[in-house]
N, C-alpha and C positions, 0 to 999 in steps of 0.2 A: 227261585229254587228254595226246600225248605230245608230248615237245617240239620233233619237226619236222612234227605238227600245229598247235600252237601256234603256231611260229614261219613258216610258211606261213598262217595268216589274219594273221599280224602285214605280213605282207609287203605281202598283199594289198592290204591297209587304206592301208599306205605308199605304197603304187599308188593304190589308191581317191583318195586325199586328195592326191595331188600332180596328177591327171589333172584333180580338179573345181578346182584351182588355177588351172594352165591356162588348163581354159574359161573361167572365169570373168574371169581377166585379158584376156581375145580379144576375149569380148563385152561387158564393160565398162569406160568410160573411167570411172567415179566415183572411182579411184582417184589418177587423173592429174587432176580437176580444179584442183584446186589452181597445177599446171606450166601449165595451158594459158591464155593472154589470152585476155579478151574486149572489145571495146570496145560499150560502150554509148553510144548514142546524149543520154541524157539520162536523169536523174535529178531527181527531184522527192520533195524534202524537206522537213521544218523546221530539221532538227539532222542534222551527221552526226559521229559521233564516230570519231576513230580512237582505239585501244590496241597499247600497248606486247605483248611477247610473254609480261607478267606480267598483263595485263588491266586496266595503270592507263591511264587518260586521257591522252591526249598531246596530242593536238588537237581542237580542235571548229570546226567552221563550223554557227552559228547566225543565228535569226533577235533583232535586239539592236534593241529599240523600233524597229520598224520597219522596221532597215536592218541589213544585214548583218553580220558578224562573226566574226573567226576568232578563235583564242585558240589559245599554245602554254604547255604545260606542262613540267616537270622532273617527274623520276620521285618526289617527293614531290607531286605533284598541284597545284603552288602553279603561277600562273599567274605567266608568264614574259614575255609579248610579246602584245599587243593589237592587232589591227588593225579599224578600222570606220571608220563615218562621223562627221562633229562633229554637234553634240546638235541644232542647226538641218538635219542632212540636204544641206549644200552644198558638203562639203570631205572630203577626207581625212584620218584621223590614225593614225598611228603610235606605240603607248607602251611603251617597255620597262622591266619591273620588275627588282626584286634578288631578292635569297631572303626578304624580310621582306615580299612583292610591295608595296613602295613603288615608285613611280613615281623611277625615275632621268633618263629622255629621251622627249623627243617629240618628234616631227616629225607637223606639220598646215597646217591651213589657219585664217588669221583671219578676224574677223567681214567683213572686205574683202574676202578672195577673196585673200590674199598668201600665201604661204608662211613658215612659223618654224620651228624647233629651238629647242626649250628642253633644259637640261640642270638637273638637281637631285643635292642630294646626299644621300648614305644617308637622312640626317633627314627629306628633303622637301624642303628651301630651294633655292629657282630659286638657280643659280649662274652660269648666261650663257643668253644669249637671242641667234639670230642670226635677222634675218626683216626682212622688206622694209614698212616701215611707211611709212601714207602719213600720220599725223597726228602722225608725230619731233617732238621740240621743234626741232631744227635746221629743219626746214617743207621738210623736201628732198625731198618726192614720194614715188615710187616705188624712193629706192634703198636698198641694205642698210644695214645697222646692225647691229653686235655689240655686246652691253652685257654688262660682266661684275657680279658682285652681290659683298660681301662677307657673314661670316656673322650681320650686322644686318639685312641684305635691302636695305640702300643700296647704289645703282648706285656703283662707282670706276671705271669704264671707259669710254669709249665711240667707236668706231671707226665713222664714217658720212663721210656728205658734207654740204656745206652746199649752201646754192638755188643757188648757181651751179656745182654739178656737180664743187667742190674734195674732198680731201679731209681728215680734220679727227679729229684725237684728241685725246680730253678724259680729264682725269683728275680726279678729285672724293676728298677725304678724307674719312674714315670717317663725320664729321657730315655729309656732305652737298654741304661747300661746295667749289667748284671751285679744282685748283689753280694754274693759271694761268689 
């Protein structure tokens, strides 16, 4: 063959294939699905995972004894942040881990129906609690209380009110006993 036959079906071919281009981009959006929204009405699942753009796990919303559940991960797959319901099904809770996924913080609900934040440290050990107790030893109802722990697990702190709606900071030394 010579070579402005050659380079004439080369040409062609360059025509060929940039024409069926083209069409093909005219009469198909598959390419653009990805750009275009859709909203769905509803989705019906057990588990939905989402992934990172490396294919690890980032989040899940599942189904967690009964009752729902999201979980957020770090890109080493360790579970970061917990949200679901308490084990009786009639509260909220909240729990945030470390990288060891120890439990550092939680925010829930108590066996009452009150609200708390607990806070622990790397190890585990509650280190302050703030939540509306209604069976305080001070007998004050429904009002807040913060109790700090030290790292015995004895309360030294504590910030509430007494029954007549005062309020009232106690301080307790390491064995326990109160200091004033």
């Amino acid at each position: 063959m010579k070579f402005k036959q050659k380079a004439g079906y080369m040409l062609f071919g360059c025509l060929f294939t940039i024409a069926g281009y083209i069409l093909a981009s005219l009469g198909s959006f598959t390419t653009n699905a990805q750009q275009n929204e859709q909203i769905i009405d509803k989705i019906v699942c057990r588990e939905l995972e989402v992934v990172n753009k490396q294919g690890n796990r980032v989040i899940t919303l599942d189904d967690y004894e009964d009752s729902g559940a999201i979980s957020v991960y770090n890109n080493a797959g360790k579970t970061m942040v917990g949200i679901g319901t308490t084990e009786n099904g009639d509260g909220g809770i909240l729990v945030i881990l470390n990288e060891t996924e120890g439990i550092v913080a939680g925010i829930g609900t108590t066996e009452n129906g009150d609200g708390i934040l607990v806070v622990h440290n790397k190890e585990g050990k509650v280190v302050a609690r703030i939540a509306a107790d209604k069976d305080d030893t001070t007998e004050n109802g429904d009002n807040g209380t913060i109790v700090v722990y030290n790292n015995a697990d004895k309360e030294v702190v504590r910030i509430t009110t007494d029954k007549d709606g005062n309020g009232v900071i106690q301080s307790y030394y390491k064995s326990g006993w109160r200091t004033h």
